[in-house]
C-alpha positions in Angstrom: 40.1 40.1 -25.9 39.3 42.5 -28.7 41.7 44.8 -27.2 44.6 42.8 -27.6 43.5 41.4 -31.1 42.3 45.0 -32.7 45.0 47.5 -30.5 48.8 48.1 -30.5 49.5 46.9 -26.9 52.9 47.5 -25.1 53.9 46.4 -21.6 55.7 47.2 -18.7 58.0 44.6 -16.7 60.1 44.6 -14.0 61.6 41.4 -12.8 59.3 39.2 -14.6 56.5 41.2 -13.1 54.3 42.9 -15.8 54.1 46.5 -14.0 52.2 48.5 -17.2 50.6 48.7 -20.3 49.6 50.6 -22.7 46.9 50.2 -25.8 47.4 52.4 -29.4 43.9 51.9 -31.6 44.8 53.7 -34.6 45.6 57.3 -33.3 44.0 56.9 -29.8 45.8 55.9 -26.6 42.8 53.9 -25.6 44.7 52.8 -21.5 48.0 53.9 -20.4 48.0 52.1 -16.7 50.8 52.2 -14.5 50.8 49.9 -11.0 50.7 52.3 -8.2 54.0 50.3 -6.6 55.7 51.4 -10.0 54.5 55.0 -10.2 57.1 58.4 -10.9 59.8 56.3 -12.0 59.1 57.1 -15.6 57.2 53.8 -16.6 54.3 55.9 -18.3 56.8 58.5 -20.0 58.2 54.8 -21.8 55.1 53.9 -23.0 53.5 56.8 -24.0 57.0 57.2 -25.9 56.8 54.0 -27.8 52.9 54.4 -28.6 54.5 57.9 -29.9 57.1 56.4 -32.1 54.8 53.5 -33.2 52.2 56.1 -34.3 54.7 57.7 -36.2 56.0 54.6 -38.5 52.1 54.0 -39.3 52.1 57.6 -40.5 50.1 59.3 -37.8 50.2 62.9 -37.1 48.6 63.7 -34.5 47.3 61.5 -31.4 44.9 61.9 -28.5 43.2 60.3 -25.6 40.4 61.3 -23.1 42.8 62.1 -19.7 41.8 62.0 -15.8 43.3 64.7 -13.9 45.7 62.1 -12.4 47.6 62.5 -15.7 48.4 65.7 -15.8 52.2 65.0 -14.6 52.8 62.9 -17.7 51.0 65.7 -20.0 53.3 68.0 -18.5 56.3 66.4 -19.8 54.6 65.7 -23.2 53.1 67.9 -26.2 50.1 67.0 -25.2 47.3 70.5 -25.6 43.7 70.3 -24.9 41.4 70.5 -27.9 40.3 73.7 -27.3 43.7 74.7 -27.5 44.2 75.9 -24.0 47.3 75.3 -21.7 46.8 71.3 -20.7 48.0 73.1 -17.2 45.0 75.0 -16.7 42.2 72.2 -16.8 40.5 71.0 -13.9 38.0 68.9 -15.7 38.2 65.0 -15.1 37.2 64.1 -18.9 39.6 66.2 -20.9 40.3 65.6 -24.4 44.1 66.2 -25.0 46.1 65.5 -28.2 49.6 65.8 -29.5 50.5 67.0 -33.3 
């Protein structure tokens, strides 16, 4: 429960259903989880979006989260750059560390 008491968390619905979620903790997306019924129809690309413009009211300037590989579609469509500051394109590893400024 600390999650929800000490993070920023937005959801998903669809019909009543909750279909995604996503947790801001200060200038970390800590989860951005999507149900695999609800994928590719731009559920993630809303959340990510209001974590964005949430992080911006607090005064945050840049943000960042540890990626899978499974998120590369999403990073593609954001300003997301890994922190060595190659192309977020070009990594294979699982673990990445990407963030947006």
């Amino acid at each position: 429960m600390s999650i929800i008491n000490d993070q920023t968390v937005v959801t998903a619905k669809c019909d009543q259903v909750l279909v995604g979620f996503a947790t801001l903790d200060g200038n970390y997306i800590d989860m951005l989880f999507v149900h695999m019924d609800y994928q590719r129809q731009g559920i993630a690309q809303g959340l990510y979006e209001i974590l964005e413009q949430i992080a911006l009211t607090k005064g945050v300037s840049s943000i960042y989260s540890h990626v899978t590989k499974n998120s590369s579609r999403l990073l593609t469509k954001t300003q997301f750059k890994n922190r060595n500051g190659t192309d977020r394109r070009s990594q294979e590893r699982p673990d990445d560390q990407f963030y947006y400024a």
